[in-house]
C-alpha positions in Angstrom: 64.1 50.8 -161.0 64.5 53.7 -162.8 61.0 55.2 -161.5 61.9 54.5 -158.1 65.7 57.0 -158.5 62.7 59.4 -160.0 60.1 59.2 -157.1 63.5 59.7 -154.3 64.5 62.6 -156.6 61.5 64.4 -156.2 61.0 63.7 -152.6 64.6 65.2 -152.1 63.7 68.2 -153.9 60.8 68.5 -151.7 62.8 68.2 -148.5 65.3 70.5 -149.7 62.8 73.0 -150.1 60.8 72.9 -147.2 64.1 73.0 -145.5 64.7 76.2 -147.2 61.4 77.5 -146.2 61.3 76.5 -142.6 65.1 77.8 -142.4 64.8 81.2 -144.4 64.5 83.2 -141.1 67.4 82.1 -139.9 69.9 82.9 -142.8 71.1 86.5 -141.4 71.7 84.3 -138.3 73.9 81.5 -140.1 75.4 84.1 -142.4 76.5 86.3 -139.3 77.7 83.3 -136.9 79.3 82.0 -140.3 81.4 85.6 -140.9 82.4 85.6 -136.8 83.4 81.8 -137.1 85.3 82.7 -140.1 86.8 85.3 -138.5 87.8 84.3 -135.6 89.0 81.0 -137.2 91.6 83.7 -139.2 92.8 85.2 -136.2 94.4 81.8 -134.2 91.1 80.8 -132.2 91.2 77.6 -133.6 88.3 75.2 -134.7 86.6 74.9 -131.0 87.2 78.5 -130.5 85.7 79.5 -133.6 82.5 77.3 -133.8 82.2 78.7 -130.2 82.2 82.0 -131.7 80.2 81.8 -134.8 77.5 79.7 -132.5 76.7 82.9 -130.4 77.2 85.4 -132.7 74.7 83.5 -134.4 72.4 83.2 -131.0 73.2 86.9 -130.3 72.1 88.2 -133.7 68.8 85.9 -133.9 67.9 87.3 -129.8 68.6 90.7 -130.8 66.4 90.3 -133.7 63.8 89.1 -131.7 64.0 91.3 -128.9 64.2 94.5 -131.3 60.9 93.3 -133.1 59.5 92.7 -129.7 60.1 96.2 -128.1 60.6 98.1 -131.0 56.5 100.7 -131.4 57.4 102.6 -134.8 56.3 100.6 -137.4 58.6 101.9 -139.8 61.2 100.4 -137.7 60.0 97.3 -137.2 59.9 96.7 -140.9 63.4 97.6 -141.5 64.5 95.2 -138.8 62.2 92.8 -140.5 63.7 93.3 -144.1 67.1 92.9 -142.4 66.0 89.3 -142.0 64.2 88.9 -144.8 67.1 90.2 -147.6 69.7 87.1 -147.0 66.6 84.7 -147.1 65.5 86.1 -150.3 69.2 85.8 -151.6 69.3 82.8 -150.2 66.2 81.3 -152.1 67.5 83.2 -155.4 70.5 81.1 -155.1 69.0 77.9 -154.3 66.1 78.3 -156.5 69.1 78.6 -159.8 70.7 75.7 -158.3 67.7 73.7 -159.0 66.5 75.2 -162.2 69.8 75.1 -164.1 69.7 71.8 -164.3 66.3 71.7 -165.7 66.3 74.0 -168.5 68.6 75.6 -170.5 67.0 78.7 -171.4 69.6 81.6 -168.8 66.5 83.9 -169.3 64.5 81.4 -167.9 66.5 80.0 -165.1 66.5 84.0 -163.7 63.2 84.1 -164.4 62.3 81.2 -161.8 65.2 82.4 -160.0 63.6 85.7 -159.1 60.2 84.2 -158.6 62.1 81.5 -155.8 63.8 84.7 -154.3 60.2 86.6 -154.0 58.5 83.5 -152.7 61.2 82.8 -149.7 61.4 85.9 -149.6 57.2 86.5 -148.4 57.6 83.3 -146.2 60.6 84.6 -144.4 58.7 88.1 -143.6 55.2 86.5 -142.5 57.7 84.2 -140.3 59.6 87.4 -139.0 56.0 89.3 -138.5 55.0 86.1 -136.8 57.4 86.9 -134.2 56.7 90.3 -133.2 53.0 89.6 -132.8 51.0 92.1 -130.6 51.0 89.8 -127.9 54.4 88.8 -127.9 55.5 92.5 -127.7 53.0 92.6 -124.9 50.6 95.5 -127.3 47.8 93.3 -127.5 47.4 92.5 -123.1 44.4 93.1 -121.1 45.6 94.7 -118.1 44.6 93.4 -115.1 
């Protein structure tokens, strides 16, 4: 019985992490529709209002991500939007990444060790996802005209 709580563990962890893989990209998003929510939540809007509000600050900062990376030629530019995105999801993997490891071994040098390392990896996935969407031919760059 025993190996079977082990096996679901495991598998959980798993989930969890591709969840945190698949979702990095969208942690300035969350953090930003989370702050506006919050927000407006403070000043009287109420819970309807405020969900209301975080949801499309949310929407608003993912599109004008998206639409920035899109339209966006200088380089230089593109890749500070890019680590705009990428910075919460690396924090976001640092922190998630300790929650795990603290609980594994008790060695603090350690734990920022892998802490660090789970940062820099969701970190690289959440850029190649954020370069994924500003691909030539999304930007319209890479088109044959007709």
């Amino acid at each position: 019985m025993m190996f079977i709580g082990i096996l679901f563990s495991i598998a959980a962890i798993g989930v969890l992490c591709w969840l945190l893989f698949t979702l990095a990209v969208f942690a300035l998003p969350v953090f930003a529709g989370a702050t506006a929510g919050a927000w407006a939540y403070q000043t009287g809007a109420g819970w309807p209002g405020s969900i209301i509000i975080g949801l499309v600050a949310a929407a608003l900062t993912l599109g004008i991500g998206q639409f920035l990376l899109a339209f966006v030629r200088p380089v230089w530019l593109r890749l500070a939007i890019a680590l705009v995105f990428v910075a919460p999801a690396a924090l976001a993997g640092y922190h998630a990444t300790h929650g795990i490891v603290k609980h594994t071994m008790p060695s603090d040098t350690w734990q920022i060790i892998f802490s660090v390392v789970g940062a820099i990896t969701v970190g690289l996935t959440a850029f190649v996802r954020v370069a994924a969407m500003a691909t030539p031919a999304a930007s319209g760059q890479g088109m044959a005209r007709a």
